[in-house]
FIRODREN-598529 format. One line per 10 residues: number of its first residue (from 0); their letters; for each residue x, y, z of C-alpha. Coordinates in pm, 1 decimal. Example, Ala and Ser with C-alpha at 12.3 -4.5 7.8 and 13.67 -1.06 7.14 Angstrom:
BEGIN
0) AS) 1230.0,-450.0,780.0 | 1367.0,-106.0,714.0
//
This chain:
BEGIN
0) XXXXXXXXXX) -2573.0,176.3,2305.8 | -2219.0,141.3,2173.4 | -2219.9,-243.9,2270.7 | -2525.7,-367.8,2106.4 | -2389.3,-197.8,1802.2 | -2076.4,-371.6,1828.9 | -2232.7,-665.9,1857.4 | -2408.8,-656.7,1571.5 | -2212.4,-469.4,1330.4 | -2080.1,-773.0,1167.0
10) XXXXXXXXXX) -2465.1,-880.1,1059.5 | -2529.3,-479.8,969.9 | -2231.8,-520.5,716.3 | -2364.5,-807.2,522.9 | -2699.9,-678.2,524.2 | -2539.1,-339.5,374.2 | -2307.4,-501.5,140.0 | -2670.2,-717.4,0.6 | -2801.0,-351.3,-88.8 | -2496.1,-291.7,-294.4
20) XXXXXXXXXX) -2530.6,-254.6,-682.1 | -2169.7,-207.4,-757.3 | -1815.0,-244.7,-567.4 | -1789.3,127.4,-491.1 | -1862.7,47.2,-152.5 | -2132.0,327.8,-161.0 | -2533.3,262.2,-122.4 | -2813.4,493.8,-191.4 | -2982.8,624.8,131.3 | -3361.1,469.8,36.9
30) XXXXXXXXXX) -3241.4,169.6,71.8 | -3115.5,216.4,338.7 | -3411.2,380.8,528.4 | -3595.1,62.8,493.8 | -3282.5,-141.5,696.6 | -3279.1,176.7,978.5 | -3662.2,110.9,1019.1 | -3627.5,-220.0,1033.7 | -3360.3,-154.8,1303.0 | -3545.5,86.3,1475.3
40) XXXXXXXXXX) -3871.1,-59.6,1506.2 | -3736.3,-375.5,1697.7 | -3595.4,-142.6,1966.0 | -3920.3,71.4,1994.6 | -3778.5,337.9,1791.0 | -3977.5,505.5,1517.3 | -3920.1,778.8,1215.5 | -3560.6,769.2,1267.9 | -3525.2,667.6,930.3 | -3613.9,1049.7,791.9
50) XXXXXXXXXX) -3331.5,1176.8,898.5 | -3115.8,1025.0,606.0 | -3245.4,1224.0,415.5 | -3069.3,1543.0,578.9 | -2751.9,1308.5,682.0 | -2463.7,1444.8,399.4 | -2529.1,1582.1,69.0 | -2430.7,1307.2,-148.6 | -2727.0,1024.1,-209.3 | -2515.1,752.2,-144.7
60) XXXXXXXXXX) -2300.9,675.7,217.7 | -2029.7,457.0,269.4 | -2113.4,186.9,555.8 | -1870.5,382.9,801.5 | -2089.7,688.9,790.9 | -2401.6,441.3,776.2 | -2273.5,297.2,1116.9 | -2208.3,621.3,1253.6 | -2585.2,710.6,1158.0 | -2716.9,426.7,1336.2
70) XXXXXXXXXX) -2479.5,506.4,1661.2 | -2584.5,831.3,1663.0 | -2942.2,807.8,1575.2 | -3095.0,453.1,1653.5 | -2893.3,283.0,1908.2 | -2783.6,591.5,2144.0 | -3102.8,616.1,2275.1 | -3070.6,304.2,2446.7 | -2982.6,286.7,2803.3 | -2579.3,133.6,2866.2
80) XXXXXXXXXX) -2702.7,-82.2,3191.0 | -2938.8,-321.2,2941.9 | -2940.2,-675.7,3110.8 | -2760.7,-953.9,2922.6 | -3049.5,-1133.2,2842.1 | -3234.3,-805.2,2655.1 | -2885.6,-745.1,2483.8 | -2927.0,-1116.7,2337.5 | -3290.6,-1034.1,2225.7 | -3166.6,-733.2,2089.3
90) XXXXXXXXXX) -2892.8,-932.2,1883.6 | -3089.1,-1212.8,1816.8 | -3390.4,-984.5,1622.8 | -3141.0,-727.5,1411.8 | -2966.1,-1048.1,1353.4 | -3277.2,-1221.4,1176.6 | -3379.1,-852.2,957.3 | -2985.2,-861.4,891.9 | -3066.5,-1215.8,704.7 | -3350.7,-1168.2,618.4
100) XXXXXXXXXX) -3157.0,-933.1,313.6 | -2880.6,-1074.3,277.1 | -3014.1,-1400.9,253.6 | -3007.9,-1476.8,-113.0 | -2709.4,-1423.0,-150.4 | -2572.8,-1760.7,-49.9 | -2827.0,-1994.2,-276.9 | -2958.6,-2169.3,52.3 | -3284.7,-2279.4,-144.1 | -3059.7,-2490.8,-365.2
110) XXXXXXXXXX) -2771.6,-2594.5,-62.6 | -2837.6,-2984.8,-14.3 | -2630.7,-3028.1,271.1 | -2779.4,-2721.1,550.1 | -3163.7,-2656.4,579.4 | -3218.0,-2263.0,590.4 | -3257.5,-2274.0,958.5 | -2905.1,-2374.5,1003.3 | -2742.2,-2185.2,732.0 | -2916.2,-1883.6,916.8
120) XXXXXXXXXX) -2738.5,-2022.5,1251.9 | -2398.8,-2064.2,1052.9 | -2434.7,-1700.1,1013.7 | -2486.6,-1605.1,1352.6 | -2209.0,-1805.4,1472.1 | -2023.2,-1648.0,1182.1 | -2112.3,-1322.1,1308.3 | -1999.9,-1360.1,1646.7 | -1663.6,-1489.5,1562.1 | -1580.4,-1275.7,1254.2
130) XXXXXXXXXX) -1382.3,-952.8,1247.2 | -1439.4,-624.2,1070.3 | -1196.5,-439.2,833.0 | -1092.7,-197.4,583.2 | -991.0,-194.5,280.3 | -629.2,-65.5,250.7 | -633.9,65.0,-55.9 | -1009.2,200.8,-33.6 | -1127.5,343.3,284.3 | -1470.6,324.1,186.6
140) XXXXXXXXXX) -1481.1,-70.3,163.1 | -1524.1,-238.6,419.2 | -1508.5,-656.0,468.8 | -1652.1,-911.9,761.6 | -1419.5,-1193.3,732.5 | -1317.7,-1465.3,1027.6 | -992.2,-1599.4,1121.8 | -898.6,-1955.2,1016.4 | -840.0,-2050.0,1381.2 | -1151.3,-1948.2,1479.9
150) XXXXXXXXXX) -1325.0,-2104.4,1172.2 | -1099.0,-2431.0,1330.9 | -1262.3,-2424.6,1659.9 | -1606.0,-2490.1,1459.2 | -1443.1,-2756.6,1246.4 | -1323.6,-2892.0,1538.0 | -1624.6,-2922.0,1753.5 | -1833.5,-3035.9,1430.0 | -1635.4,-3317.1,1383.0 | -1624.4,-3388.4,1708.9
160) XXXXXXXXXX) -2049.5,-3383.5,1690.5 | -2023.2,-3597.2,1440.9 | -1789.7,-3896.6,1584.3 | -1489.3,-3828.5,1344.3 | -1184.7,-3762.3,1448.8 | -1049.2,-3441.8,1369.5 | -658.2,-3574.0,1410.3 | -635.4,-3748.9,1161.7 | -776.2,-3496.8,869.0 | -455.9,-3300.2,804.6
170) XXXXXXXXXX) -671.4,-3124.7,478.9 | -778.9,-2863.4,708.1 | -396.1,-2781.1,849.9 | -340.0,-2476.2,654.6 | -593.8,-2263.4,885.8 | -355.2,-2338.1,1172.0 | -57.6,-2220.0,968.2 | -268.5,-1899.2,768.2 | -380.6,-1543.9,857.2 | -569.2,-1470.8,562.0
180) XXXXXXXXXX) -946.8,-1453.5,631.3 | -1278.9,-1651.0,520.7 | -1583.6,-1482.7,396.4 | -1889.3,-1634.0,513.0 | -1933.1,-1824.7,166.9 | -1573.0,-1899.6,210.4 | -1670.9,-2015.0,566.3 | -1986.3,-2270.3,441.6 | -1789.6,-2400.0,205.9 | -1533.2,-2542.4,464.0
190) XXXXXXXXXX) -1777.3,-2718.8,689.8 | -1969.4,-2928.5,400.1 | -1763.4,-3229.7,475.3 | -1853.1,-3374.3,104.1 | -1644.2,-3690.8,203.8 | -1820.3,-3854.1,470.6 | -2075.9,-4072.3,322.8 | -2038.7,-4280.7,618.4 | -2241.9,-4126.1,860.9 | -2581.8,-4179.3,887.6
200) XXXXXXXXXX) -2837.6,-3967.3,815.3 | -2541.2,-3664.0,722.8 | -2777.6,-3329.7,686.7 | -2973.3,-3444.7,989.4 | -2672.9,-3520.0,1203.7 | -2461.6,-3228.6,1049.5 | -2796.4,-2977.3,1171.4 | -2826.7,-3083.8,1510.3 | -2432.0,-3101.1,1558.5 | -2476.8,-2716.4,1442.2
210) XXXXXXXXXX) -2772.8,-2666.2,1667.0 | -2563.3,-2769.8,1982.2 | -2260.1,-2536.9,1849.5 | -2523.3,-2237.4,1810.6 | -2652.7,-2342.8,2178.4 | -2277.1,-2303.1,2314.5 | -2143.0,-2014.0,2116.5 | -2502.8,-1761.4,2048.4 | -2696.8,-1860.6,2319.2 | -2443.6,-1867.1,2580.3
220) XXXXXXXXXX) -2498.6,-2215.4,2710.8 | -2225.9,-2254.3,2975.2 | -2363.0,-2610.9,3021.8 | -2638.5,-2854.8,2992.4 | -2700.9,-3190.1,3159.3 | -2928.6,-3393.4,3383.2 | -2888.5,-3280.5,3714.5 | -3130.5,-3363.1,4066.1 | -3315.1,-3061.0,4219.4 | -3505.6,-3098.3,4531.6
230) XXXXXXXXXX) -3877.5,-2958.4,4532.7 | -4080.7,-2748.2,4731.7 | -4370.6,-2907.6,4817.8 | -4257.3,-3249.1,4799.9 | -3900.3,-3247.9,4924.4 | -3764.4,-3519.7,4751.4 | -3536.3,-3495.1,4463.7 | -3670.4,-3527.7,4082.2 | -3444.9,-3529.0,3761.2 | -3422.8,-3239.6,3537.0
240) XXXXXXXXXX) -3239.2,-3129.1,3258.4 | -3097.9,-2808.5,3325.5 | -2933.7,-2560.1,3086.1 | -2697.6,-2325.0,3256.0 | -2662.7,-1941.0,3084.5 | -2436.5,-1660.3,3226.8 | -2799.3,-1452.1,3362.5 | -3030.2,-1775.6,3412.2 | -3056.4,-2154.0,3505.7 | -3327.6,-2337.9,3320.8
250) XXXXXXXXXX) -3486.6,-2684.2,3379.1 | -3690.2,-2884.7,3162.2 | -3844.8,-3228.8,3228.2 | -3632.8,-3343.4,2899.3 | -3381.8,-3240.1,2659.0 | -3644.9,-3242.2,2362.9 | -3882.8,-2999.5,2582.2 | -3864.0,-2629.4,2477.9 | -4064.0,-2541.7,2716.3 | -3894.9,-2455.4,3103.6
260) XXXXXXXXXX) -4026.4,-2665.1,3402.6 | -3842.5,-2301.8,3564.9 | -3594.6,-2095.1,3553.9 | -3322.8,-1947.1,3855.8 | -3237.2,-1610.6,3772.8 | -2840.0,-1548.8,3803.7 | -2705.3,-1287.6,4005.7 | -2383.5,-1161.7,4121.9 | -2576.5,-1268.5,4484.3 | -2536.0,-1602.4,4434.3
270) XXXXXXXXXX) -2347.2,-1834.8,4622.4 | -2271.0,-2217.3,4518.7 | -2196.2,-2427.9,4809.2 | -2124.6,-2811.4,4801.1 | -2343.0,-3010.7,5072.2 | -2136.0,-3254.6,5304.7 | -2320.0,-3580.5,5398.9 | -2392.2,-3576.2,5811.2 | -2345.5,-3963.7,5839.8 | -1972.6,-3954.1,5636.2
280) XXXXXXXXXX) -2128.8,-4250.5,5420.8 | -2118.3,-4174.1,5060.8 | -2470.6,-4114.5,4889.9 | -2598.0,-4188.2,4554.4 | -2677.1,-3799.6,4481.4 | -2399.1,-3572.6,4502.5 | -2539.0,-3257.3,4653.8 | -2486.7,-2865.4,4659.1 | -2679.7,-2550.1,4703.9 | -2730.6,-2261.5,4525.4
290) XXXXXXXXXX) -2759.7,-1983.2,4785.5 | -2935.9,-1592.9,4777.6 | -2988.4,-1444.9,5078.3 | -3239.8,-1672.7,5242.2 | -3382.2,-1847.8,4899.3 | -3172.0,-2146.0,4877.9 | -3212.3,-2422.7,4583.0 | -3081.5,-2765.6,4662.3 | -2939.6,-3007.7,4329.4 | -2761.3,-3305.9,4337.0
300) XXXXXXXXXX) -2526.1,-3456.2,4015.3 | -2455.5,-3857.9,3935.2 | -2131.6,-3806.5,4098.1 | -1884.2,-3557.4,4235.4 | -1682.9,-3491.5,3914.5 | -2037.8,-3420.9,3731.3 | -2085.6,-3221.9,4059.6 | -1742.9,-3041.7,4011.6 | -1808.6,-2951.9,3689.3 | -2148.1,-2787.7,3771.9
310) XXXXXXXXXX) -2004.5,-2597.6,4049.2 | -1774.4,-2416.5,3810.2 | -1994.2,-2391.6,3580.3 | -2201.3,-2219.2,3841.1 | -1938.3,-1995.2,3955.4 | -1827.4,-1886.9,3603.6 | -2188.0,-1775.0,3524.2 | -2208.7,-1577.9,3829.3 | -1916.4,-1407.3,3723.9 | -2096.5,-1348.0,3429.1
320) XXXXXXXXXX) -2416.4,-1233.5,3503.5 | -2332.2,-873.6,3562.2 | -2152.7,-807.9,3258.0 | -2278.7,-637.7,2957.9 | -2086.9,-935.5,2739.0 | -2160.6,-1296.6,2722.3 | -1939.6,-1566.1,2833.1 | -1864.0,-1672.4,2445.0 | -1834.3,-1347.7,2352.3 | -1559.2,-1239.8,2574.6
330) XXXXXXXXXX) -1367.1,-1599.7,2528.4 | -1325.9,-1449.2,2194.0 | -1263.7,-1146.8,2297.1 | -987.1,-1310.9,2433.9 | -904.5,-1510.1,2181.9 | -880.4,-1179.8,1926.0 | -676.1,-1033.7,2197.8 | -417.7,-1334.5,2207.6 | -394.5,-1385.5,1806.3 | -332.0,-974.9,1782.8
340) XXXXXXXXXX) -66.8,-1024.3,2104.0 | 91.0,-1293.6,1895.6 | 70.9,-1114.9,1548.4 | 222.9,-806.2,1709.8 | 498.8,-1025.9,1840.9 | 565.9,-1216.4,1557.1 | 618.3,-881.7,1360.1 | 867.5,-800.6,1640.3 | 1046.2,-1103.6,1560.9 | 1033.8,-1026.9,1256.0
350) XXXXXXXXXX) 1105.1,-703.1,1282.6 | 1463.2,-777.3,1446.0 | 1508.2,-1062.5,1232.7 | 1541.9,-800.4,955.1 | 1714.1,-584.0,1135.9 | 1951.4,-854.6,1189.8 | 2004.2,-971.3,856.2 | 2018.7,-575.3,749.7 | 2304.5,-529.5,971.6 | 2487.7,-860.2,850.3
360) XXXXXXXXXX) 2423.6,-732.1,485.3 | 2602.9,-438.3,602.1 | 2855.4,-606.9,773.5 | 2957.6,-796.6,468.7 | 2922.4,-514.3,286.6 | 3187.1,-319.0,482.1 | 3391.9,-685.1,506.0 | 3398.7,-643.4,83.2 | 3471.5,-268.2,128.1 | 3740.9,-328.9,325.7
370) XXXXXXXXXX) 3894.5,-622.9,120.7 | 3887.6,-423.5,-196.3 | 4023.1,-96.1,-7.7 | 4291.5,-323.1,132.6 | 4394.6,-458.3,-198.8 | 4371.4,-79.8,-365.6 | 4580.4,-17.0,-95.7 | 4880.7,-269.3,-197.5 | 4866.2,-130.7,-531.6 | 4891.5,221.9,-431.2
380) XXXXXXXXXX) 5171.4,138.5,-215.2 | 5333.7,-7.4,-529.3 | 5296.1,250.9,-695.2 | 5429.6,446.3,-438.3 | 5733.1,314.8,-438.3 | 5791.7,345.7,-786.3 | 5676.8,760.9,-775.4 | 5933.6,771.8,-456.3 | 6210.2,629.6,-687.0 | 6107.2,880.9,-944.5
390) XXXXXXXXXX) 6090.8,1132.3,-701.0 | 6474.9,1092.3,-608.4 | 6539.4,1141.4,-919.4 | 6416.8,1445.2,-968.2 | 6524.3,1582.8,-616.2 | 6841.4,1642.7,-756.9 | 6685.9,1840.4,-1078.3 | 6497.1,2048.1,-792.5 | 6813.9,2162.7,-602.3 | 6949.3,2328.7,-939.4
400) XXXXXXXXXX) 6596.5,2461.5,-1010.3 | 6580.2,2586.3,-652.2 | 6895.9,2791.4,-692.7 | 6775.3,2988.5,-978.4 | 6453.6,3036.4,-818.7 | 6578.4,3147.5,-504.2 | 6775.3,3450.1,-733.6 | 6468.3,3461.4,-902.3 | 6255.9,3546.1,-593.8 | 6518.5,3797.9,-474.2
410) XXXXXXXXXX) 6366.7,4015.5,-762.3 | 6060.6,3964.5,-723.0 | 6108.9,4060.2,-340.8 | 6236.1,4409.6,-487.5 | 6035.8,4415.5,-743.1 | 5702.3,4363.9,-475.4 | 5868.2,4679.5,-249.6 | 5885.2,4928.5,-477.9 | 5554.3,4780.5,-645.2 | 5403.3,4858.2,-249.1
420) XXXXXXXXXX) 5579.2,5226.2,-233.2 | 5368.9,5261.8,-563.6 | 5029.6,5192.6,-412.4 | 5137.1,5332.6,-79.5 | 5173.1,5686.5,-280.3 | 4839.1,5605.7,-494.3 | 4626.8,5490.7,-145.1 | 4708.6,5873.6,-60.0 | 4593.0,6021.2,-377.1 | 4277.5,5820.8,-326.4
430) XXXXXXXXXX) 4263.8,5914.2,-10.3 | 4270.2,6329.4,-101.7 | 4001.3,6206.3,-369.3 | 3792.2,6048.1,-142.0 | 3812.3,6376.7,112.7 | 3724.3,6564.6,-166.7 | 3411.2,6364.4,-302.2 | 3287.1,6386.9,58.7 | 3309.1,6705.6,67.7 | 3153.8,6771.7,-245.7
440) XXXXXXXXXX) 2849.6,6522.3,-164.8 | 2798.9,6727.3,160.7 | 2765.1,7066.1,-21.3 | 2523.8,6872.1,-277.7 | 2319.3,6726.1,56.5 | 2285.9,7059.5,180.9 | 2193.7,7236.1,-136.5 | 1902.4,7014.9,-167.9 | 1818.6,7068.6,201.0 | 1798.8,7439.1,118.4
450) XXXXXXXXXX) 1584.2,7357.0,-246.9 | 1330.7,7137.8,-12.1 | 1341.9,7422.9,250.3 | 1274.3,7697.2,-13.5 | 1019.2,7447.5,-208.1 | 845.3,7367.7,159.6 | 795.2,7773.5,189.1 | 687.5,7798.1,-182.2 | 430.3,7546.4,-112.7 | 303.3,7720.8,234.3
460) XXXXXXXXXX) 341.4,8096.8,33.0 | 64.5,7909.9,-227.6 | -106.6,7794.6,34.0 | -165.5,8073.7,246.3 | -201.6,8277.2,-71.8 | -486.3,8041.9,-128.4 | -644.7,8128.5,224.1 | -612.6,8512.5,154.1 | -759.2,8522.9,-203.7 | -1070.9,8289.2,-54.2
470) XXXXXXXXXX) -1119.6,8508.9,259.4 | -1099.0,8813.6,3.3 | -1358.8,8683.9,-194.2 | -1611.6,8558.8,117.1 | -1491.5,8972.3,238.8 | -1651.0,9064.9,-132.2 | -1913.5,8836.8,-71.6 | -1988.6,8949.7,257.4 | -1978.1,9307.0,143.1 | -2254.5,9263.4,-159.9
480) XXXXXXXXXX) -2463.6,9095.9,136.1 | -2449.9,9434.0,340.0 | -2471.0,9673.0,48.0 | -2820.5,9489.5,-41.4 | -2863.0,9475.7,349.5 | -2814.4,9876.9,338.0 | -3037.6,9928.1,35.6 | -3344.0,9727.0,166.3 | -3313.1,9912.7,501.1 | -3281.2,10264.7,321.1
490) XXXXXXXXXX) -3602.1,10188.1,127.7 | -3821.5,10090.8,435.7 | -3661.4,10387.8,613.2 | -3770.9,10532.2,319.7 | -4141.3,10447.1,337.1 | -4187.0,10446.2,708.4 | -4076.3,10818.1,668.2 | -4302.4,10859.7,371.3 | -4615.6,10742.3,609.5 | -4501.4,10957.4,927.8
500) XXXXXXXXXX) -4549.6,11199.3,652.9 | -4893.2,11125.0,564.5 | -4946.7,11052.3,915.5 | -4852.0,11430.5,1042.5 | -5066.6,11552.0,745.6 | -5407.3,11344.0,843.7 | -5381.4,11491.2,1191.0 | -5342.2,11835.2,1100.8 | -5660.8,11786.4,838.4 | -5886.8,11620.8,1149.7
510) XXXXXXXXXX) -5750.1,11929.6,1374.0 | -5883.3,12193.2,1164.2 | -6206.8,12026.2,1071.2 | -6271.7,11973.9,1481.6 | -6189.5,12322.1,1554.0 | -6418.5,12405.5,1266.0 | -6697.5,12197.9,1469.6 | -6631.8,12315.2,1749.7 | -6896.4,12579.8,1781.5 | -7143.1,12375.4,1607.5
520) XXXXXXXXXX) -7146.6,12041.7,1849.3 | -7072.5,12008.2,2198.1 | -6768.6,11944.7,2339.7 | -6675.2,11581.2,2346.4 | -6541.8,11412.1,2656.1 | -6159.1,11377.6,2726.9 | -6193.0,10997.3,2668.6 | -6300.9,11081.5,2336.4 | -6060.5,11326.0,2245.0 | -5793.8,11106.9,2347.8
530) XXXXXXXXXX) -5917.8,10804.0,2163.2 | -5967.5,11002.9,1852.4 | -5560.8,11162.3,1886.2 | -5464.5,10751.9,1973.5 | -5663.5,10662.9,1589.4 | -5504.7,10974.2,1418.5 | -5165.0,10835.3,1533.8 | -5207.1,10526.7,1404.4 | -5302.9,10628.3,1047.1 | -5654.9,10481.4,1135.2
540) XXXXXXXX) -5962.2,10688.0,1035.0 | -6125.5,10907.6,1303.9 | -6450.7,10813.9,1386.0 | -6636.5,11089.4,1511.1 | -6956.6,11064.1,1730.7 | -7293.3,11211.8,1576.0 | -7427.9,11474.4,1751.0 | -7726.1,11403.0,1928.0
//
């Protein structure tokens, strides 16, 4: 959730900047899983940490990318509609881990003038009011200082705590009239107010004038008092002391309890009504109502400006309840707002008042300009007059000199005609000689487009020369294939003739010998005869039956 982060960003820094071992503005990433559990675990949140490990390459991060981590990783999960009060809870716990690191850093063990608890409050309020920023010359350092008005407001309102009157200490003037900001040491050492041995009791006074500032500006304490509330049962009205926040109204039977008597939860629902008497007479209690829908909660002040007060009060938590910012928060908010409003303007001011005095610089300038060009002026005017006298002086050698030259240019004039009938005679010649070159470059353009032509036919006479002498040789090729072709045929033309041969020969032998037998056996059947001519045919013996 971007706000909670906001919120505590300021206590993330110092916590960060505790883990530092050197000002490179850089911390090693197992440090900083420890912080991130921390973190995490108070918002339910668990193993986040690990993924640090795979966040950049580098083993160290600068606390920008450290606060990215966090907004990415640990506080995005969060829902944005978190009620005000679980925000401060929220705040209140990374707060205390915050601390809880950065603590000794400040030497509180050995400060004789805060206890721990408020030192740790200090910081809180510190926190709250305190602005982040970066380093101009080093983007990766980063600083958590407060303004010196807003460190006045606490100087202001501890004084005032304390019974002293903050008018007449003018050592504490210069943080109306400077913008440079107040580390947090910086900011404790302001507010031990080493001077005033003359209040009693000083660290116990000092902590509980602290404890009432950390009521107003962390806890959000709108305002606190004694105020009448009418019961239930018993409807008669009993004192309580009520503290008013932006979400709640709390009671308690007195200001020393910490534990509530009750507690009205704030809404935007709410309505706050003053009650008018029915008789007209004036009553001791002042009363009004706090209205929801049909629960209604009667109280009653002293007197009508107490009752006033707690009616605004009232409405200005109202207002409140349904933001996701605290009433102290946003008042300064507002304040940051104004003092950048004002800063901005003041650098317009000054902005044209250097403009200004730029342009009056250059004004004079020019005004200096001016005077000297005016007074190199007068002298070139008197020397002007003196080159004009001279000047007359030598008109008169001119007019002589302008005779001869005018004779002189007469010649020339001559001279420069037949000097032009000259060139007029050599432009022709050129001329002729240019026709000619022309002529001869064209006959040497189209004898080499006749030596490309011939070369181009050279080339495709090679070429198809080329073709022939390879389709000659696959011919020769071819023909060695057909000659071998020829020969193999001729040879089994050869033998098949050579067994025809053999063939004829067997059946002439088995003819005689069965004509031979043919007395001496019977005569065979026709299916015989014909399957012994079908064997003698096929060059297969004859197989001839025995006689019975």
């Amino acid at each position: 959730m971007a706000a909670l982060l906001k919120n505590v960003t300021n206590s993330i820094w110092h916590a960060f900047s505790a883990l530092q071992q050197d000002d490179t503005g850089f911390v090693g990433k197992s440090k900083l899983k420890v912080l991130t559990a921390n973190i995490a675990t108070l918002l339910d949140l668990y193993g986040v940490e690990r993924g640090l490990d795979h966040y950049r390459s580098t083993p160290t991060i600068n606390f920008d990318h450290f606060l990215y981590y966090l907004g990415q990783e640990v506080f995005s999960p969060l829902s944005n509609e978190l009620p005000l009060s679980l925000m401060r809870n929220y705040e209140s716990k990374i707060d205390e881990v915050c601390w809880f690191v950065c603590h000794k850093d400040y030497q509180i063990s050995s400060d004789t003038y805060f206890t721990e608890e408020t030192v740790y409050q200090l910081f809180r309020i510190f926190c709250l009011m305190a602005d982040l920023y970066r380093d101009d010359v080093d983007e990766n350092q980063f600083s958590v200082k407060i303004h010196p008005s807003e460190a006045l407001i606490v100087v202001k309102q501890l004084l005032n705590s304390l019974g002293l009157d903050y008018n007449n200490e003018e050592k504490y003037d210069y943080l109306k009239k400077s913008d440079n900001g107040l580390f947090f040491g910086e900011f404790l050492d302001i507010l031990r107010f080493k001077d005033y041995d003359k209040v009693n009791d000083y660290v116990a006074s000092i902590c509980e004038a602290i404890g009432d500032i950390y009521q107003t500006l962390i806890m959000d304490v709108i305002k606190k008092g004694y105020l009448f509330r009418r019961g239930y049962v018993l409807p008669t009205f009993r004192e309580y002391f009520f503290v008013l926040q932006p979400c709640e109204l709390s009671y308690y039977k007195h200001h020393t309890d910490k534990d509530t008597c009750g507690a009205i939860c704030l809404d935007s629902k709410f309505m706050v009504k003053p009650s008018m008497s029915s008789s007209g007479k004036t009553e001791r209690i002042q009363k009004f109502t706090l209205v929801s829908g049909d629960r209604t909660y009667e109280l009653g002040a002293q007197d009508h400006k107490t009752r006033l007060q707690w009616i605004s009060a009232l409405q200005l938590a109202i207002t409140y309840s349904t933001g996701r910012e605290g009433f102290q928060r946003d008042t300064v908010n507002r304040r940051k707002q104004h003092r950048e409003l004002e800063l901005r303007k003041r650098q317009e001011e000054e902005q044209i008042r250097n403009n200004h005095l730029k342009r009056l610089e250059e004004t004079n300038v020019q005004l200096e300009q001016e005077k000297l060009a005016r007074l190199a002026a007068e002298s070139q005017a008197r020397q002007f007059e003196a080159v004009a006298r001279e000047d007359s002086r030598r008109v008169a050698e001119l007019e002589d000199v302008k005779m001869s030259l005018e004779k002189m240019l007469e010649d020339e004039i001559q001279a420069k005609r037949d000097e032009e009938i000259v060139r007029a005679l050599q432009a022709r010649v050129l001329a002729e000689e240019w026709e000619k070159r022309e002529e001869l470059e064209q006959l040497q353009s189209e004898q080499k487009t006749l030596l490309e032509q011939e070369r181009q036919k050279r080339i495709e006479f090679e070429h198809r020369q080329q073709d022939n002498d390879k389709r000659l040789k696959e011919a020769e090729q071819k023909l060695r294939q057909l000659e071998d072709e020829r020969k193999r045929l001729d040879r089994e033309l050869k033998q098949a003739r050579q067994k025809i041969q053999l063939s004829e020969d067997n059946k002439g032998i088995v003819e005689a010998k069965l004509q031979a037998m043919a007395p001496t056996y019977r005569k065979a059947p026709d299916f015989m005869i014909r399957r012994t001519q079908s064997f003698v045919a096929s060059d297969r013996p004859v197989i001839v039956p025995a006689p019975r």
